[in-house]
MILUMNU-924328 format. One record per residue (C-alpha): x, y, z. Coordinates in steps of 0.02 Angstrom, whole numbers, plus 50000, padded with zeros to 5 digits. Layout:
N
+-------+-------+-------+
|     X |     Y |     Z |
+-------+-------+-------+
|     X |     Y |     Z |
...
+-------+-------+-------+
// end
This chain:
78
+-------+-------+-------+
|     X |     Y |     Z |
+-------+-------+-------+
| 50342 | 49149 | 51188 |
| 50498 | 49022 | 51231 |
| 50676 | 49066 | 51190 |
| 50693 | 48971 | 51054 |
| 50557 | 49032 | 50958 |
| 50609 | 49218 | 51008 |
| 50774 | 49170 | 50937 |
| 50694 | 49099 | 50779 |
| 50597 | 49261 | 50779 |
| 50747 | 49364 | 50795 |
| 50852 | 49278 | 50651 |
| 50709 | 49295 | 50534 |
| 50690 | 49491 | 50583 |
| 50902 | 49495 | 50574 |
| 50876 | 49416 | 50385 |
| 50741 | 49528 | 50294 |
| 50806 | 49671 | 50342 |
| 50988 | 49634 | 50299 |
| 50928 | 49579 | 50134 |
| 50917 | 49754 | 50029 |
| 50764 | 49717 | 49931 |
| 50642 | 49690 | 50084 |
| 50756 | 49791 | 50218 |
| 50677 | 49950 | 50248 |
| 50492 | 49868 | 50236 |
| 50378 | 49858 | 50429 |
| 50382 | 49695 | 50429 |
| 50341 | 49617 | 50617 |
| 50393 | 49444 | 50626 |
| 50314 | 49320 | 50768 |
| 50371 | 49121 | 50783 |
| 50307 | 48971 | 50862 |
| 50355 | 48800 | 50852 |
| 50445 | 48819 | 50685 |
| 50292 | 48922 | 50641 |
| 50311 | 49108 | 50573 |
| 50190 | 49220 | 50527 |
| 50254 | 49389 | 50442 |
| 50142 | 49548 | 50476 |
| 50140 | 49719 | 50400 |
| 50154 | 49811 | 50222 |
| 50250 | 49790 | 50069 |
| 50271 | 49889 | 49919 |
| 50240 | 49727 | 49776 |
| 50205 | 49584 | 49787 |
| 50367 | 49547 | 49744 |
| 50416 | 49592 | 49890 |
| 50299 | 49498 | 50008 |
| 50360 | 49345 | 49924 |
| 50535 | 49365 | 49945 |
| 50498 | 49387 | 50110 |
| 50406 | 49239 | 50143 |
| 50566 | 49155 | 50031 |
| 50709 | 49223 | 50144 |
| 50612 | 49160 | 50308 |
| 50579 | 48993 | 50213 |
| 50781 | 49000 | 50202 |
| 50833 | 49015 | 50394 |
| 50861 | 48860 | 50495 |
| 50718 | 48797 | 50602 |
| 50587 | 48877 | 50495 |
| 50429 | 48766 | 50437 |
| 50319 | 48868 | 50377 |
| 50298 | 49034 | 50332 |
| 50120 | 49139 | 50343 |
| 50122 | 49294 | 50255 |
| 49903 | 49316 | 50269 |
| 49943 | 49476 | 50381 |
| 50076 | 49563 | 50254 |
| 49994 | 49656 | 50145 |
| 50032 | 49749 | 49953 |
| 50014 | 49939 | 49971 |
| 49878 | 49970 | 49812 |
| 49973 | 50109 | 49708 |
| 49827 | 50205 | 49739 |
| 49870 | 50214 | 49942 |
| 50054 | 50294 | 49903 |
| 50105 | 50455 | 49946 |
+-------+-------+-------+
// end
């Protein structure tokens, strides 16, 4: 991975979980090229969308995948 995207990586990881709605989710975040993919679980999809909007927000960012981060069913919670 080159700097920059590690960097792009890293401000994307320093913005969801600052913001308090997503913050304490597992979400791994991987860049390339302006690309980022998201990957790990949410609790609503309200969630996985705001996640996929606050990486859409930071500088650099072209596109967001979110195909890896996946809605916990209500039926898989503790």
């Amino acid at each position: 991975m080159a700097f920059q995207d590690e960097a792009l990586a890293q401000r994307v990881r320093h913005a969801i979980t600052q913001d308090k709605r997503i913050g304490g989710q597992p979400i791994m975040v991987r860049a390339a090229n302006g690309e980022v993919s998201l990957k790990g679980r949410v609790d609503t999809s309200e969630q996985r969308e705001l996640a996929k909007l606050v990486a859409q927000g930071i500088p650099g960012v072209r596109h967001v995948a979110i195909d890896e981060l996946t809605v916990i069913r209500e039926d898989d919670k503790v």
